[in-house]
C-alpha positions as CSV (number, residue, x, y, z in Angstrom):
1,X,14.8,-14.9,4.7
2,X,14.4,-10.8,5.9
3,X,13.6,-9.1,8.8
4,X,13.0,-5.9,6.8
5,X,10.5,-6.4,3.4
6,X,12.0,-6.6,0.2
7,X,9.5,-6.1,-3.0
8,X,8.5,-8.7,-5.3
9,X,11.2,-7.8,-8.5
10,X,9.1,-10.4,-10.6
11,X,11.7,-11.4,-14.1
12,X,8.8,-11.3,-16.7
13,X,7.2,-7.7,-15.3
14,X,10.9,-6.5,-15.3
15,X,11.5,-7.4,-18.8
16,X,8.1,-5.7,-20.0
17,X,9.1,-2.6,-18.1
18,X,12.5,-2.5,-20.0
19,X,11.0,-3.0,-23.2
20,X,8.0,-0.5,-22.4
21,X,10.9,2.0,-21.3
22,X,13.0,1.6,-24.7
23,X,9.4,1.9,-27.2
24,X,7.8,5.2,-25.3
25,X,8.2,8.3,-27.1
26,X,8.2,11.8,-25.5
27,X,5.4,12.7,-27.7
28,X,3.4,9.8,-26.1
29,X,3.6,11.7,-23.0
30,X,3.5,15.4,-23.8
31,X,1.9,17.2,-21.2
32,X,-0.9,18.5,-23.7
33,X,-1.8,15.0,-24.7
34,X,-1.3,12.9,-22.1
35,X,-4.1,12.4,-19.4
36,X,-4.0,11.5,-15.7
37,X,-7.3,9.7,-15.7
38,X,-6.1,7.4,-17.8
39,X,-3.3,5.9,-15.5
40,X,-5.8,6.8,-12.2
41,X,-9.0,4.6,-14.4
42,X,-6.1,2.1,-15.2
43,X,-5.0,1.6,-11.9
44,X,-8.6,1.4,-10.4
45,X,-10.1,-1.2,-13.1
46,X,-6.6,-3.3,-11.6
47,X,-7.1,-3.3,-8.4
48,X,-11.0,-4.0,-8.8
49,X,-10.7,-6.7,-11.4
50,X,-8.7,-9.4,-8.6
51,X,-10.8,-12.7,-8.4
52,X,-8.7,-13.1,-4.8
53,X,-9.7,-9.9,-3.3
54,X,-12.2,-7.3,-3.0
55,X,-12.8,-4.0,-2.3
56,X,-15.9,-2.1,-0.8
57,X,-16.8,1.2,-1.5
58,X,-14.4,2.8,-4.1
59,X,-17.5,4.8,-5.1
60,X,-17.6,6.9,-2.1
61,X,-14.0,8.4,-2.9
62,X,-14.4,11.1,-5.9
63,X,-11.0,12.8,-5.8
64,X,-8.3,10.8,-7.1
65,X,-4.6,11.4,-7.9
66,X,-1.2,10.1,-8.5
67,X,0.9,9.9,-5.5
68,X,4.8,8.9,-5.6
69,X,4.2,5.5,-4.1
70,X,1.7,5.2,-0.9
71,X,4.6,7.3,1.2
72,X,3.1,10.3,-0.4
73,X,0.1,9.9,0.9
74,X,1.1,9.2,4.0
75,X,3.0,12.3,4.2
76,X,-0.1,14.8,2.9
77,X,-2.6,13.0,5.6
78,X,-0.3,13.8,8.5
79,X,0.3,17.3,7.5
80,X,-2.9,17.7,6.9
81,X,-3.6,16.8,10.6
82,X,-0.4,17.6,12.0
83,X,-1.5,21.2,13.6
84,X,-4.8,20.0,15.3
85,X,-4.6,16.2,15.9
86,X,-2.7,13.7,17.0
87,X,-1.5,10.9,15.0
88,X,-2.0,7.5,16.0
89,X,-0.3,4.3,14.1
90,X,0.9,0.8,14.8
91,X,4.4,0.0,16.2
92,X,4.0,-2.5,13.3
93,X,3.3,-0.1,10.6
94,X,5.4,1.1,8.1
95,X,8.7,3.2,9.4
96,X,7.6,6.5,7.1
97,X,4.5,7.6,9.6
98,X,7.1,7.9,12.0
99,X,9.3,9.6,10.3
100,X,6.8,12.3,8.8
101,X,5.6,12.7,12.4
102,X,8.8,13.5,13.7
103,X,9.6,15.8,11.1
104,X,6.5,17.8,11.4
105,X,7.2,18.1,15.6
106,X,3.8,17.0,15.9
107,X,2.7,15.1,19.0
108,X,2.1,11.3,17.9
109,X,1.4,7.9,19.6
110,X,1.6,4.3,19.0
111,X,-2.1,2.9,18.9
112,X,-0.5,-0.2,21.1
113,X,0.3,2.7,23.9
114,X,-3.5,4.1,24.7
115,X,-6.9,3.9,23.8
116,X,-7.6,6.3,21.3
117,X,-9.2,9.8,21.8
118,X,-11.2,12.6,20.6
119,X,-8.7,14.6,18.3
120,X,-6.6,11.7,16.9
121,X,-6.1,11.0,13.3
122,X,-4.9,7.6,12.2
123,X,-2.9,5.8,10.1
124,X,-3.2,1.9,9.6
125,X,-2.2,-0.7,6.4
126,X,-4.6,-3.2,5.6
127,X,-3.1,-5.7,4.9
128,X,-1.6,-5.1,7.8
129,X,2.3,-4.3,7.7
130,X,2.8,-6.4,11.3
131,X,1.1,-9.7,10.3
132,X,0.6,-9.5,6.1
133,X,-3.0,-9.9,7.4
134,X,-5.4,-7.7,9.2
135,X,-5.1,-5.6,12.3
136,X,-5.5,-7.6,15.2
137,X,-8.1,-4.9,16.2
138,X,-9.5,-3.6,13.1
139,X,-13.2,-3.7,13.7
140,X,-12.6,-2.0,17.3
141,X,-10.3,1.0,15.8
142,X,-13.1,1.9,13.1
143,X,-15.8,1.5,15.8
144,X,-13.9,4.0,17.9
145,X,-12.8,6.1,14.8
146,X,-16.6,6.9,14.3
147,X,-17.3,7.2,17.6
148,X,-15.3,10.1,18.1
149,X,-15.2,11.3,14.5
150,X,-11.5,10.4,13.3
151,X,-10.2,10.0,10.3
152,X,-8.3,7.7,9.1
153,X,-5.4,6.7,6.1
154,X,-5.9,3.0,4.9
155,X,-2.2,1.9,3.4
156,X,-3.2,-0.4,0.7
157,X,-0.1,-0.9,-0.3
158,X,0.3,-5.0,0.5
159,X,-3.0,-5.4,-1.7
160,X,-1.0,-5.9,-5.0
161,X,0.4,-9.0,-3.5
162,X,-2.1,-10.0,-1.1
163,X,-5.2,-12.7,-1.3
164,X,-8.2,-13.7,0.8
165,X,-8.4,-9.6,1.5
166,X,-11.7,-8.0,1.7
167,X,-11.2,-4.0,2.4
168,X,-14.6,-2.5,3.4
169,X,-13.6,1.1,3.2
170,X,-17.7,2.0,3.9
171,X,-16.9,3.7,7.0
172,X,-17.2,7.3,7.2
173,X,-14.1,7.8,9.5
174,X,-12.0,6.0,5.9
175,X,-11.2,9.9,4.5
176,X,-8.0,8.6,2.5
177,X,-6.8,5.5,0.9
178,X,-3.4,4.8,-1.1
179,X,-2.1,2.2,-2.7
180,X,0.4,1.9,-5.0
181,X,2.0,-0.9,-7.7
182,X,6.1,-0.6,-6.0
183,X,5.2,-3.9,-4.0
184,X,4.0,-6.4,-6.9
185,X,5.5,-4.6,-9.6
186,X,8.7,-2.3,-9.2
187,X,9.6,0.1,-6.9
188,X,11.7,2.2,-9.1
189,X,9.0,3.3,-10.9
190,X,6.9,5.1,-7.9
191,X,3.4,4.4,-8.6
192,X,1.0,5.3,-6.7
193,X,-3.1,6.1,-6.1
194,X,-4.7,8.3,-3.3
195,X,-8.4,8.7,-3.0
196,X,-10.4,10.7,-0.6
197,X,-13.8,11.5,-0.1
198,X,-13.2,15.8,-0.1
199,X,-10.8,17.7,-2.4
200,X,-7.7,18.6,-0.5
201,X,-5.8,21.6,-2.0
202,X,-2.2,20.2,-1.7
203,X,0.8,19.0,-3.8
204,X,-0.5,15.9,-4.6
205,X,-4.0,16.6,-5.5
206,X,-2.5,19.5,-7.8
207,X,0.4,18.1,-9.3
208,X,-1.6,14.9,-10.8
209,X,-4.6,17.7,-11.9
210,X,-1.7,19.3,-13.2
211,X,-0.1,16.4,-14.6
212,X,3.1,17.5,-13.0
213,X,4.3,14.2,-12.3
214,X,6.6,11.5,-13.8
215,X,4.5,10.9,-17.0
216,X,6.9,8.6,-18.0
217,X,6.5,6.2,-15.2
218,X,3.0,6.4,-15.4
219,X,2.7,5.6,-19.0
220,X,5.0,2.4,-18.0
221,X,2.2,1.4,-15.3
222,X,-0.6,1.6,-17.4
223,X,1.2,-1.0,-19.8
224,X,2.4,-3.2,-17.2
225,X,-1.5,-3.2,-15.5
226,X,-2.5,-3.6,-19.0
227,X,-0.6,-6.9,-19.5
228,X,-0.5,-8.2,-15.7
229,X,-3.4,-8.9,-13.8
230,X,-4.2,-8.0,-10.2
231,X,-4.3,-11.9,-10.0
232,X,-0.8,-12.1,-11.8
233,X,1.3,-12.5,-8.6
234,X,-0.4,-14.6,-6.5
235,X,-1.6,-17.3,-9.2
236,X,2.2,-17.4,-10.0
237,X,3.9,-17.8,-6.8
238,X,1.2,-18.7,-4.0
239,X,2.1,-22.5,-4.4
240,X,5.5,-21.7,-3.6
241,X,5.0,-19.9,-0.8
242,X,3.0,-22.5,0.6
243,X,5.7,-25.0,-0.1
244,X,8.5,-22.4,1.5
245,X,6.8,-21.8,4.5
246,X,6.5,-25.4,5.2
247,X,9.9,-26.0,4.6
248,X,11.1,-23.8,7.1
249,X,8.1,-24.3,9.9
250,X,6.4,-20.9,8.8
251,X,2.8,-19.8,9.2
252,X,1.4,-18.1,5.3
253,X,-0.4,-15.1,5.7
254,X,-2.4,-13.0,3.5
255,X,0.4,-11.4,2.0
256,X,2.4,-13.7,-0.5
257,X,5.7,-12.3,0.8
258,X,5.5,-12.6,4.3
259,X,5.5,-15.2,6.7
260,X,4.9,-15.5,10.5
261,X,7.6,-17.9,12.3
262,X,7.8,-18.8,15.8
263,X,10.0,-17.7,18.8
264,X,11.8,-21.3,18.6
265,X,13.4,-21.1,15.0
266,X,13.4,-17.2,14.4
267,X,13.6,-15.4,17.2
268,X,16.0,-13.4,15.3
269,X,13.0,-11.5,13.1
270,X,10.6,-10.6,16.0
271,X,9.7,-6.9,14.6
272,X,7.2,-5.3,17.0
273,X,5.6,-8.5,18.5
274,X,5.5,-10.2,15.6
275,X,7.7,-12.8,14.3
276,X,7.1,-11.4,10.7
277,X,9.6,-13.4,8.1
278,X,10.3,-11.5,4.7
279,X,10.5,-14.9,1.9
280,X,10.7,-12.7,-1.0
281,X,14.4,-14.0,-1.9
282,X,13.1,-17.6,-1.3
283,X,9.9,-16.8,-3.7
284,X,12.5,-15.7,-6.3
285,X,14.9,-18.5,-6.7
286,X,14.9,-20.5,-9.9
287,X,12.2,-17.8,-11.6
């Protein structure tokens, strides 16, 4: 068991990676025949086809793009805001919003530390990266996001390997989601989706129009979603992550690879007020 999240390296998505790897041809991805949409369509029809989750609204967000992973992003919404607002995020959430906050110098804020405010701009995972669930407060935060008109990044990046998740991204304040496949599939390979509801004129909106990106890895993901469903991980391994987390006294959440424990037996992964237990090792052994 982990502290820190490991990715689920699933054996028979590995092997069809290597083997999509060794049969691609650079022809197959030549920049004048190969097309973005195809991997962006791909990666929508995946994450809409799941018979454990659902998602509301994809319609609302008409600008689409390939993103290296959901850290991308991340990165473009704070620079985006880094100049006029101040970013808000989870002590929970992923370690990158920090990071890109700091970098930038701009003035940020825990969401646990104050009530948000007027000229904030947030960043939140849903599942949520604390609890493999939902954020404790979720309906609150987008009831004050509209009241005082901030936007806000949804992190979809647990969905690949989450069930029982129903993402309304309805609300106006939603201006960006990103998700990406490095979770459920492999994080070598770096794929990832943002979507907003305005064109932004940055790297990542006009590399993927450009098809400047790793075409190679892209062409892999569409083969891999082709082949493995969105319901691919969770039919495979959600009985044993039932079984593992009442073998070692753990509460299941949402997210097949994380587990809540107790103060009692693991004290030792409290992570931001959350006893948040990584079973991805466990989940592994004997596949």
């Amino acid at each position: 068991m982990l502290l820190a999240h490991l990715p689920l390296v699933d054996p028979a998505i590995q092997l069809e990676i290597e083997q999509s790897l060794n049969n691609i041809k650079l022809k197959d991805v030549h920049l004048e025949n190969w097309e973005v949409s195809d991997y962006i369509e791909c990666m929508i029809d995946w994450l809409t086809s799941s018979k454990h989750n659902t998602i509301k609204g994809l319609e609302n967000y008409q600008h689409k793009a390939y993103c290296v992973g959901s850290i991308e992003g991340i990165q473009s919404f704070i620079h985006r805001h880094c100049t006029k607002r101040r970013i808000r995020f989870s002590r929970a959430e992923f370690v990158a919003s920090k990071i890109v906050s700091n970098h930038c110098q701009t003035n940020w804020k825990f969401l646990e530390d104050g009530n948000l405010e007027p000229g904030d701009a947030v960043v939140v995972s849903f599942p949520f990266s604390g609890n493999g669930g939902i954020y404790p407060e979720w309906e609150l935060l987008i009831a004050d996001c509209l009241k005082y008109n901030i936007p806000v990044l949804v992190d979809a990046a647990y969905y690949g390997i989450s069930h029982n998740i129903h993402l309304d991204l309805t609300p106006e304040c939603i201006t960006d989601v990103v998700t990406s496949l490095s979770k459920p599939m492999n994080v070598q390979l770096r794929l990832g989706l943002r979507l907003t509801r305005e064109y932004h004129d940055d790297l990542v909106q006009g590399n993927s129009d450009s098809k400047l990106i790793n075409r190679i890895a892209a062409q892999v993901g569409i083969e891999i979603m082709e082949k493995f469903s969105h319901d691919y991980i969770i039919s495979k391994y959600r009985n044993k992550n039932e079984k593992i987390c009442q073998t070692f006294n753990l509460t299941p959440t949402n997210t097949i690879t994380l587990a809540i424990g107790n103060h009692h037996e693991h004290k030792d992964f409290l992570r931001n007020g959350y006893y948040r237990v990584c079973i991805t090792n466990e989940l592994l052994q004997n596949i």
